[in-house]
DONUSE-540935 format. One record per residue: residue in three letters; residue number from 1; chain; x, y, z of N, C-alpha, C in turn. Coordinates in steps of 0.1 Angstrom, whole numbers, always signed. Layout:
N
PT   residuo   num   cadena     n_u     n_v     n_w    ca_u    ca_v    ca_w     c_u     c_v     c_w
PT       ALA   NUM        A       X       Y       Z       X       Y       Z       X       Y       Z
...
//
This chain:
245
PT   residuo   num   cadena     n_u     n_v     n_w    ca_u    ca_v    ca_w     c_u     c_v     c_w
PT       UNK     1        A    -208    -406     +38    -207    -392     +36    -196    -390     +25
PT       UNK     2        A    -203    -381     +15    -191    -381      +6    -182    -367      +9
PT       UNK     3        A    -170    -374      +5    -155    -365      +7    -149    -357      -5
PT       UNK     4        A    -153    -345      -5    -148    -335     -14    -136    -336     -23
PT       UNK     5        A    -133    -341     -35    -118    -339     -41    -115    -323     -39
PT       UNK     6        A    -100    -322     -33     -91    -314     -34     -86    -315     -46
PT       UNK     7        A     -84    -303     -54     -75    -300     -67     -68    -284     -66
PT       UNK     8        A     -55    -293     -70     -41    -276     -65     -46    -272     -76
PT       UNK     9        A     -42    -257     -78     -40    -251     -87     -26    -240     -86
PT       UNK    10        A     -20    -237     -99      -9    -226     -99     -16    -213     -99
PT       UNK    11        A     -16    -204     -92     -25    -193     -90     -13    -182     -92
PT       UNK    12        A      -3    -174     -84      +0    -165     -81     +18    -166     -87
PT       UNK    13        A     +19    -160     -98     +36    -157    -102     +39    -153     -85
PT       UNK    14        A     +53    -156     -92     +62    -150     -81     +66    -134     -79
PT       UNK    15        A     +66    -127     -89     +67    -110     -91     +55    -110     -79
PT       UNK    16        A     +39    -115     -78     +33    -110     -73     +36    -114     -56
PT       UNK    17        A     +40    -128     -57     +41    -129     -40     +55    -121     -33
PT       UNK    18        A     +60    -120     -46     +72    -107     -37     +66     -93     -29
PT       UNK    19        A     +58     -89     -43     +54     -78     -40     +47     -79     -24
PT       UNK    20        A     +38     -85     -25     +25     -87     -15     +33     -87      +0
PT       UNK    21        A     +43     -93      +1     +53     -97     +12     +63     -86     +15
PT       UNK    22        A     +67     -79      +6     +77     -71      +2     +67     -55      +7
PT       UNK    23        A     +55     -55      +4     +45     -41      +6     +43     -44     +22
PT       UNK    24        A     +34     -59     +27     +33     -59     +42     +43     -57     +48
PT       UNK    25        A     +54     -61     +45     +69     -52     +57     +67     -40     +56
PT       UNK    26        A     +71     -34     +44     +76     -20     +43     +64     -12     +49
PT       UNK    27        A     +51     -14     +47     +42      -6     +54     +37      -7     +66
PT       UNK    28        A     +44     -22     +74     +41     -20     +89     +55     -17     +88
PT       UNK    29        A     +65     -11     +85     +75      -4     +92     +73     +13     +89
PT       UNK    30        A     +63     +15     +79     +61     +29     +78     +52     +33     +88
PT       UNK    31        A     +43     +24     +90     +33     +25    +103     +41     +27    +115
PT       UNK    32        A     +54     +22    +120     +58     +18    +133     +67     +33    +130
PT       UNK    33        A     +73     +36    +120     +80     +48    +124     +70     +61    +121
PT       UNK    34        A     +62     +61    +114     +52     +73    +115     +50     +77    +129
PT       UNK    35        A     +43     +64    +135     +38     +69    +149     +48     +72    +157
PT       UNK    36        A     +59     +69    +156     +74     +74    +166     +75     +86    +165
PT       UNK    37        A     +75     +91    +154     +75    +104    +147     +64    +113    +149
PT       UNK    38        A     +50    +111    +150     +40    +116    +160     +41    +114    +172
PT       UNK    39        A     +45    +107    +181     +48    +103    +191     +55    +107    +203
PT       UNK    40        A     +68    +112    +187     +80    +110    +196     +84    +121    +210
PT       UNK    41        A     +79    +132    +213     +76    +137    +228     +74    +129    +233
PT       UNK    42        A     +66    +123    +236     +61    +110    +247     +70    +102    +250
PT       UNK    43        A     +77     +98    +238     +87     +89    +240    +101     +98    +247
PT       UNK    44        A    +100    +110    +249    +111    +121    +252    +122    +125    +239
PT       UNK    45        A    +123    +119    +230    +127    +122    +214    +125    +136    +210
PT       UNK    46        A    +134    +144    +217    +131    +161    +211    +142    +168    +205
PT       UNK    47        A    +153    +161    +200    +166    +169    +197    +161    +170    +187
PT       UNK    48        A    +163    +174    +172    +160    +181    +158    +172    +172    +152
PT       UNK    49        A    +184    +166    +158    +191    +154    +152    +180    +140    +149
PT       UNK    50        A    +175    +141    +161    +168    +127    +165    +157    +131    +153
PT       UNK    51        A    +150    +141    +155    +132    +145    +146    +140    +140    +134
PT       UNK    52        A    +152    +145    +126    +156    +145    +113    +160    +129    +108
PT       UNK    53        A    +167    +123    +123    +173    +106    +117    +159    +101    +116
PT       UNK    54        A    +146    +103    +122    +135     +96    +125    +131     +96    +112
PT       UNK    55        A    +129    +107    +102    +123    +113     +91    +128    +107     +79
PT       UNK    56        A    +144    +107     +78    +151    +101     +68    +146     +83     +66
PT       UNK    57        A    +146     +81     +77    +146     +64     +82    +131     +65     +74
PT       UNK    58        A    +119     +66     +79    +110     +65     +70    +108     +69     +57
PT       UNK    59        A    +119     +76     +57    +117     +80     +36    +127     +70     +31
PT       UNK    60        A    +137     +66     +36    +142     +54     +30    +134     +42     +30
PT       UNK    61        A    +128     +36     +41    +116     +29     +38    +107     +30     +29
PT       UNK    62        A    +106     +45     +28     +90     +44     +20     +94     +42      +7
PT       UNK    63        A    +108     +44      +0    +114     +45     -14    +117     +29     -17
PT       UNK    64        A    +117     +22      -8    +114      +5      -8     +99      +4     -12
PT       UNK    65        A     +91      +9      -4     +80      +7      -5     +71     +13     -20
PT       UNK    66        A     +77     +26     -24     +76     +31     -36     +79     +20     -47
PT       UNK    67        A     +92     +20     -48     +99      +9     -60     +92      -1     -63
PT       UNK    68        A     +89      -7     -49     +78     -24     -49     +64     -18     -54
PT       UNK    69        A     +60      -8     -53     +46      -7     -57     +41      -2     -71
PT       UNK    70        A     +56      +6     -76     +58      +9     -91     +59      -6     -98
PT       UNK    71        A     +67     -18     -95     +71     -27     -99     +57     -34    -101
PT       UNK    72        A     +45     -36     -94     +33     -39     -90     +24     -36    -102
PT       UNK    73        A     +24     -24    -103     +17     -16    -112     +21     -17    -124
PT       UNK    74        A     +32     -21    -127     +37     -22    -143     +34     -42    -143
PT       UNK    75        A     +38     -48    -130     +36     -61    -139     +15     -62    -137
PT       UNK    76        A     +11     -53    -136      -5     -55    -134     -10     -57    -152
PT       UNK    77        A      -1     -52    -159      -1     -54    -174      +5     -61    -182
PT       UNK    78        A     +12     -72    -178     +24     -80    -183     +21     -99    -176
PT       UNK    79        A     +21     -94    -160     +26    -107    -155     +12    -117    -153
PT       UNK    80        A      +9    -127    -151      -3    -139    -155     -19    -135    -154
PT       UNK    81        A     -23    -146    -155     -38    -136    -160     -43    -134    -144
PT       UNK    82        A     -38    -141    -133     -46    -138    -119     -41    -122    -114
PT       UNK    83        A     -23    -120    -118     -21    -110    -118     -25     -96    -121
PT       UNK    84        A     -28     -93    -133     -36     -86    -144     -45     -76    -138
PT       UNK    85        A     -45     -66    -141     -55     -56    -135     -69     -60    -142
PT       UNK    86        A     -70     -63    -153     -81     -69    -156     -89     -80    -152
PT       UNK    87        A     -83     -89    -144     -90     -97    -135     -88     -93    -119
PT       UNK    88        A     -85     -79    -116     -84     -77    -102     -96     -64     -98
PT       UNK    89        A     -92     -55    -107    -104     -39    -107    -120     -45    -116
PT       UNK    90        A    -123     -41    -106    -143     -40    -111    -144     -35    -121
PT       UNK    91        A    -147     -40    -133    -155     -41    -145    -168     -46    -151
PT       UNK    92        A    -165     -45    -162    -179     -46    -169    -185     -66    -165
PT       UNK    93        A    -194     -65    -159    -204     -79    -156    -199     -82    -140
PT       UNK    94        A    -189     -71    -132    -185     -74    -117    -201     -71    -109
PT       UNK    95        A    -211     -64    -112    -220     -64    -104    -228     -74    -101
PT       UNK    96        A    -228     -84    -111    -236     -94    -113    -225    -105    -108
PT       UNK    97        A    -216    -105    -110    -204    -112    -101    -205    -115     -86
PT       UNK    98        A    -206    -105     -80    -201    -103     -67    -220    -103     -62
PT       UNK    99        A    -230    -101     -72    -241    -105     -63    -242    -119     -64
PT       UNK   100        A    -237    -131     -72    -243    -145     -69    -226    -147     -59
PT       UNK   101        A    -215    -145     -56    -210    -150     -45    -220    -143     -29
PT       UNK   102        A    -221    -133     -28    -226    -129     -17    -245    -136     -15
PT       UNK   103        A    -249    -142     -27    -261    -150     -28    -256    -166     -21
PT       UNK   104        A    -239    -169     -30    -233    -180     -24    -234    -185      -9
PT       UNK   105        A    -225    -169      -6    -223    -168      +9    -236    -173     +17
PT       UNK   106        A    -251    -166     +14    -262    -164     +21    -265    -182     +21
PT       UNK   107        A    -263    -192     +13    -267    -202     +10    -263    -213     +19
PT       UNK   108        A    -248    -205     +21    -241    -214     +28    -230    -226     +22
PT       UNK   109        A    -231    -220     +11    -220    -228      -3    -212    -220      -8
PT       UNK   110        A    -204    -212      -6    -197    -201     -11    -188    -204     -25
PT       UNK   111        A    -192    -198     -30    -185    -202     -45    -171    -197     -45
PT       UNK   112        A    -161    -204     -50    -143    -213     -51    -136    -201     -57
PT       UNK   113        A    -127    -193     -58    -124    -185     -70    -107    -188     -71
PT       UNK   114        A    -101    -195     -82     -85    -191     -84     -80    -179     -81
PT       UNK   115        A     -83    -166     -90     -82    -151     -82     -85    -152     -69
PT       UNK   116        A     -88    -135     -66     -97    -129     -58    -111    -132     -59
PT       UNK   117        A    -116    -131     -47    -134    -133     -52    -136    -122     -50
PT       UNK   118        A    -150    -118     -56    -155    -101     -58    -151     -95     -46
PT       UNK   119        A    -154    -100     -32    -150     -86     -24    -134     -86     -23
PT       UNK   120        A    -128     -97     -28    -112     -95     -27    -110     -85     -34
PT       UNK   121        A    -117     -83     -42    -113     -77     -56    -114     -62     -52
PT       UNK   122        A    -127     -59     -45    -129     -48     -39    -121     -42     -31
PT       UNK   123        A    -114     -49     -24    -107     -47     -11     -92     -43     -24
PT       UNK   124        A     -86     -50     -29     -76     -52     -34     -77     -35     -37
PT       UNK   125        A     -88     -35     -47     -86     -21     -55     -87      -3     -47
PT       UNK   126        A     -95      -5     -36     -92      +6     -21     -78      +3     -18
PT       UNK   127        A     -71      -8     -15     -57      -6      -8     -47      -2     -21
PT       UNK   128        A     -49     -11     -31     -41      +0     -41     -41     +13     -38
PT       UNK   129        A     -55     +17     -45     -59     +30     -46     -49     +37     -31
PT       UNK   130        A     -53     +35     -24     -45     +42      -8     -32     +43     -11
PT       UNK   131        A     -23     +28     -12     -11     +28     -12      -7     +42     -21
PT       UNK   132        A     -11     +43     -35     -12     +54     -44      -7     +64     -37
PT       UNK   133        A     -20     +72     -32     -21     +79     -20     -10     +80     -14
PT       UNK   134        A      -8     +76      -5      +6     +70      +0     +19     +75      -2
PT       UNK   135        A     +19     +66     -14     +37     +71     -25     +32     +86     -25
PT       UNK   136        A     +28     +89     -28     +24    +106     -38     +27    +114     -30
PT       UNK   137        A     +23    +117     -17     +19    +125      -3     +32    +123      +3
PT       UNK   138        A     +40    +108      +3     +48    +107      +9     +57    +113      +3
PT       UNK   139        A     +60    +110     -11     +74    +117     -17     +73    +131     -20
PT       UNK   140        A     +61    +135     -15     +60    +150     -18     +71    +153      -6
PT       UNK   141        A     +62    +150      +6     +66    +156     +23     +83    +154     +24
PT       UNK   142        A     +89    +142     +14    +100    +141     +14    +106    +152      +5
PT       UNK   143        A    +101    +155      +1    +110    +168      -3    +107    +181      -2
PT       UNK   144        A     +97    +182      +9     +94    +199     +13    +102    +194     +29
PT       UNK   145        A    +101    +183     +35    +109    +186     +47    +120    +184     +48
PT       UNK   146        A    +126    +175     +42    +139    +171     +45    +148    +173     +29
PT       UNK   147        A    +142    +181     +21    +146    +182      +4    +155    +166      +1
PT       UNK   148        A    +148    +156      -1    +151    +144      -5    +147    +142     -17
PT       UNK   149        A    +151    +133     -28    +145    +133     -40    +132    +127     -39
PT       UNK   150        A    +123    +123     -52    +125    +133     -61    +123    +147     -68
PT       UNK   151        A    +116    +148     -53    +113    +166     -55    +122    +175     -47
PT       UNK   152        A    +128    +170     -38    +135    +174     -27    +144    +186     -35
PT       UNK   153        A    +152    +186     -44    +160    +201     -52    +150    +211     -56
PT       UNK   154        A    +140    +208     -61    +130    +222     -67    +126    +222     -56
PT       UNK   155        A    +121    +214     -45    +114    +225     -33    +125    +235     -28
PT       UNK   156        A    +136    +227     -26    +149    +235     -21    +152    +245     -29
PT       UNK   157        A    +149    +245     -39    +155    +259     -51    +147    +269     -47
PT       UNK   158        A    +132    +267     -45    +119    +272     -42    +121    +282     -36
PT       UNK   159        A    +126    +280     -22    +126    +286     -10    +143    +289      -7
PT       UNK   160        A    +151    +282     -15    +164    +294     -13    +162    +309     -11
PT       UNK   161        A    +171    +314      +0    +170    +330      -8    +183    +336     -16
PT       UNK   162        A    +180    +344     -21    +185    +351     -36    +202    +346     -32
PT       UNK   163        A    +208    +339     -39    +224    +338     -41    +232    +329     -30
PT       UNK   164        A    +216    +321     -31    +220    +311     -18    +220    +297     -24
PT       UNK   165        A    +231    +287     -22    +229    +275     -30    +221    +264     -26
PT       UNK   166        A    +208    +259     -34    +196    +251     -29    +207    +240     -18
PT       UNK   167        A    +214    +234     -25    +220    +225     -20    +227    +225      -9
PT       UNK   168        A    +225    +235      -2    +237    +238      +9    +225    +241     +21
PT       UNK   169        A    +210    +241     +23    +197    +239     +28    +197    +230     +34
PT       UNK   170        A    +195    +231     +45    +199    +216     +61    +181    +216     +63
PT       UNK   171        A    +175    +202     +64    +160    +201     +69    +156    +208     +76
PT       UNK   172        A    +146    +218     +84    +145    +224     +98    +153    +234    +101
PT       UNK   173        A    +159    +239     +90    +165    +249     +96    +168    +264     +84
PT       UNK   174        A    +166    +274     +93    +163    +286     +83    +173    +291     +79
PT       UNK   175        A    +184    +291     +82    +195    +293     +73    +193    +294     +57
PT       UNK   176        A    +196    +302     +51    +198    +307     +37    +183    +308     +30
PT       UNK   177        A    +171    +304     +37    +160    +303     +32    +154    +320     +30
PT       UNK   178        A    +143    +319     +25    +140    +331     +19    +122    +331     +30
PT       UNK   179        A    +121    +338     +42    +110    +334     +45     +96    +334     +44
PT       UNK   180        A     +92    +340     +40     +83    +344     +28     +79    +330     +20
PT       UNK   181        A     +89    +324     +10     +84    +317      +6     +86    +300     +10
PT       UNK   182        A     +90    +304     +25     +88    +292     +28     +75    +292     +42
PT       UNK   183        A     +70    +301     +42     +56    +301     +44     +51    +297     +34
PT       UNK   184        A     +57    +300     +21     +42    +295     +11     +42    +284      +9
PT       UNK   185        A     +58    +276      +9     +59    +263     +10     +51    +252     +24
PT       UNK   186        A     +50    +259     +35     +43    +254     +47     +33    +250     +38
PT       UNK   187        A     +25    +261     +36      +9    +260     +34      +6    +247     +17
PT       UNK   188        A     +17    +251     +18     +14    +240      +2     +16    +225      +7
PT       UNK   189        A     +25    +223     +14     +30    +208     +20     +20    +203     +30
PT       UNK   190        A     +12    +216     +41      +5    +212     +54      -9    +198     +49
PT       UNK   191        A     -12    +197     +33     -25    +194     +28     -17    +180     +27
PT       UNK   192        A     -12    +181     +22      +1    +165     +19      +0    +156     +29
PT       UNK   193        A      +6    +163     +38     +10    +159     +56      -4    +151     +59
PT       UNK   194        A     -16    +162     +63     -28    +161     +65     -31    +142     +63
PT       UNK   195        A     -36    +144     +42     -35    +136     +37     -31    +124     +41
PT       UNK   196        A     -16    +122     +42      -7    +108     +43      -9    +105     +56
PT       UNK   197        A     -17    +111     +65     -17    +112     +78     -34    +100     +79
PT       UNK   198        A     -42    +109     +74     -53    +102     +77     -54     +90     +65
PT       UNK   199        A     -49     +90     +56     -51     +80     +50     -37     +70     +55
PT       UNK   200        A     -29     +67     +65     -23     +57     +70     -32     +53     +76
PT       UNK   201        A     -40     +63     +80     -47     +56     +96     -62     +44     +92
PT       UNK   202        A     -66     +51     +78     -77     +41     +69     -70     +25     +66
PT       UNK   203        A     -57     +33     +60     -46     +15     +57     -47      +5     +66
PT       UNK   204        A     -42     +15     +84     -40      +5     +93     -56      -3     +97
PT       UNK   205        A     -70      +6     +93     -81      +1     +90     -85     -13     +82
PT       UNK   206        A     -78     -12     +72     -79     -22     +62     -67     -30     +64
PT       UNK   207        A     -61     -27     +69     -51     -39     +74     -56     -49     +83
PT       UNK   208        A     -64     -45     +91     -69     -53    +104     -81     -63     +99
PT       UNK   209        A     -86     -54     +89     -98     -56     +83     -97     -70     +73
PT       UNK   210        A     -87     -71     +60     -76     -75     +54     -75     -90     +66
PT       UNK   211        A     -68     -88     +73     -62    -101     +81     -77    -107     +89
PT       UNK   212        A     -88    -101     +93    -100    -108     +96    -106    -116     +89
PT       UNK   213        A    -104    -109     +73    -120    -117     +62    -108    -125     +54
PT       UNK   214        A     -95    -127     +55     -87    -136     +52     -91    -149     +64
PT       UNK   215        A     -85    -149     +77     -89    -157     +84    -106    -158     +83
PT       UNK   216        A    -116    -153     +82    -124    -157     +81    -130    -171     +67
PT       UNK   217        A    -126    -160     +55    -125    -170     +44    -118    -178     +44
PT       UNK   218        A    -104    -186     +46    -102    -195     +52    -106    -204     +56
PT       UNK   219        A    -115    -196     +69    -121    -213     +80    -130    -214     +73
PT       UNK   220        A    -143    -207     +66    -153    -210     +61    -151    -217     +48
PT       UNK   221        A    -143    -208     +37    -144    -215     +21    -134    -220     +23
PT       UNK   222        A    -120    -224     +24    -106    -228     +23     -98    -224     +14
PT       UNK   223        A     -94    -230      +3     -86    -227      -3     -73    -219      -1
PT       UNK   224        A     -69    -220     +10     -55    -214     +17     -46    -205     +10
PT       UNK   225        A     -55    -198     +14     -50    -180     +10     -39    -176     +17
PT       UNK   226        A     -34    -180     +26     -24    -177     +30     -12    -184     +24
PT       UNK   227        A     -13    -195     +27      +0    -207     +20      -1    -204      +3
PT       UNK   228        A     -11    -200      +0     -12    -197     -15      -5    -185     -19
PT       UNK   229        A      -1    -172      -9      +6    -164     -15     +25    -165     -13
PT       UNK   230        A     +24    -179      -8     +38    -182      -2     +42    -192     -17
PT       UNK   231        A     +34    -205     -15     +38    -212     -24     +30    -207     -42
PT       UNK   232        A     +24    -201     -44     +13    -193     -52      +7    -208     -59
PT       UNK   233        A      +3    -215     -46      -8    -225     -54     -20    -228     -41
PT       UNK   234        A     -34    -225     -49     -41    -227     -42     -50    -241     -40
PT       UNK   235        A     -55    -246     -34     -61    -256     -31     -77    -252     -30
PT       UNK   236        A     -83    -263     -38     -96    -260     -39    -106    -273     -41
PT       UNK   237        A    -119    -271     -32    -125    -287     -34    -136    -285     -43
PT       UNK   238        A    -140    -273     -51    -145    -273     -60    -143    -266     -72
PT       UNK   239        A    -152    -264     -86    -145    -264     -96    -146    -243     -95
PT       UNK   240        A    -137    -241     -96    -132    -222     -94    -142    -218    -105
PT       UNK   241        A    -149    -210     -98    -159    -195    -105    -150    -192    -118
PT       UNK   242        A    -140    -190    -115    -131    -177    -124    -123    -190    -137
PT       UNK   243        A    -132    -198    -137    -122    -208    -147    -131    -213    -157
PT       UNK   244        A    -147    -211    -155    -160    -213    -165    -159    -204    -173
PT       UNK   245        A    -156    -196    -173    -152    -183    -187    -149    -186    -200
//
């Protein structure tokens, strides 16, 4: 019986295994305090101290989680070629790509990739796209509820009323506000909220989803996708799709 050569390869900079490691914390900790914060009656959590330390806590998280995803997106044009948005987002000859792996798959020979393989790629470019979502919705809500940067002073200017100083505006509370327009501010923020609400809940979808067709790929093709975003070298017993180019 012949025995397959193994050959490593250097696949993943280090900017990118930070990020990847650096995004799975910060978004299962946005997950775990979201739901506290939906929750938190159940949990008995009803003071407006407690609602406001819960709220801040997650916006400081999420501005970790912001920073690392800005960092992400600028080295998607700078840092190695596996990095690269151009070998990660669907382009021009991806449909013909991703039909002979999924022909692979049917065969029972799944073809090798250094990158992502086409549905990684797919997958990759929905969780971006979400995370997006995400930041955007999230730093909004942070500054219509708790006026945190970086919108947090013009929402607060917003809804001051007349000869009242933005900055002197406590979260949750109507003091010096003008009410009127912070009805209008409700209705403008309620779609945000909404938003960041149901698209966590698609994330924690693709999170679950994410950690299956990893362990799946894995046991079926190998190449150790997991140890590969640790040490960013992957192992492979055939010659990689993404290297005949």
């Amino acid at each position: 019986m012949k025995t397959a050569l193994l050959n490593q390869y250097r696949v993943w900079d280090a900017p990118t295994r930070i990020f990847h490691w650096v995004n799975f914390t910060t978004v299962l900790l946005l997950i775990f305090m979201g739901l506290m914060m939906l929750f938190k009656k159940d949990m008995g959590i009803t003071s407006l101290e407690a609602k406001i330390t819960l709220k801040t806590i997650h916006v400081l998280i999420g501005y970790v989680f912001v920073l690392n995803l800005l960092v992400r997106l600028v080295w998607g044009f700078v840092g190695n070629r596996f990095a690269r948005w151009s070998s990660i987002l669907p382009g021009s000859g991806f449909g013909t790509l991703l039909s002979g792996y999924l022909n692979s798959i049917k065969k029972g020979d799944p073809q090798q990739f250094l990158g992502h393989n086409p549905l990684g790629r797919l997958a990759v470019t929905v969780i971006m796209l979400s995370l997006i979502v995400m930041a955007i919705t999230g730093l909004t809500r942070a500054g219509t509820d708790i006026y945190y940067p970086p919108f947090g002073s013009y929402f607060a200017a917003s809804v001051a009323a007349e000869g009242v100083d933005p900055a002197s505006l406590k979260p949750y509370d109507k003091t010096g506000v003008d009410a009127a327009k912070m009805k209008e501010l409700g209705a403008f923020k309620e779609p945000f909220g909404e938003i960041h609400i149901y698209t966590s809940y698609f994330l924690m979808f693709l999170i679950l989803l994410h950690i299956f067709v990893v362990v799946r790929t894995e046991i079926k093709e190998g190449g150790g996708l997991v140890s590969a975003m640790i040490s960013g070298r992957k192992v492979l017993s055939k010659d990689p799709e993404d290297m005949k180019d």
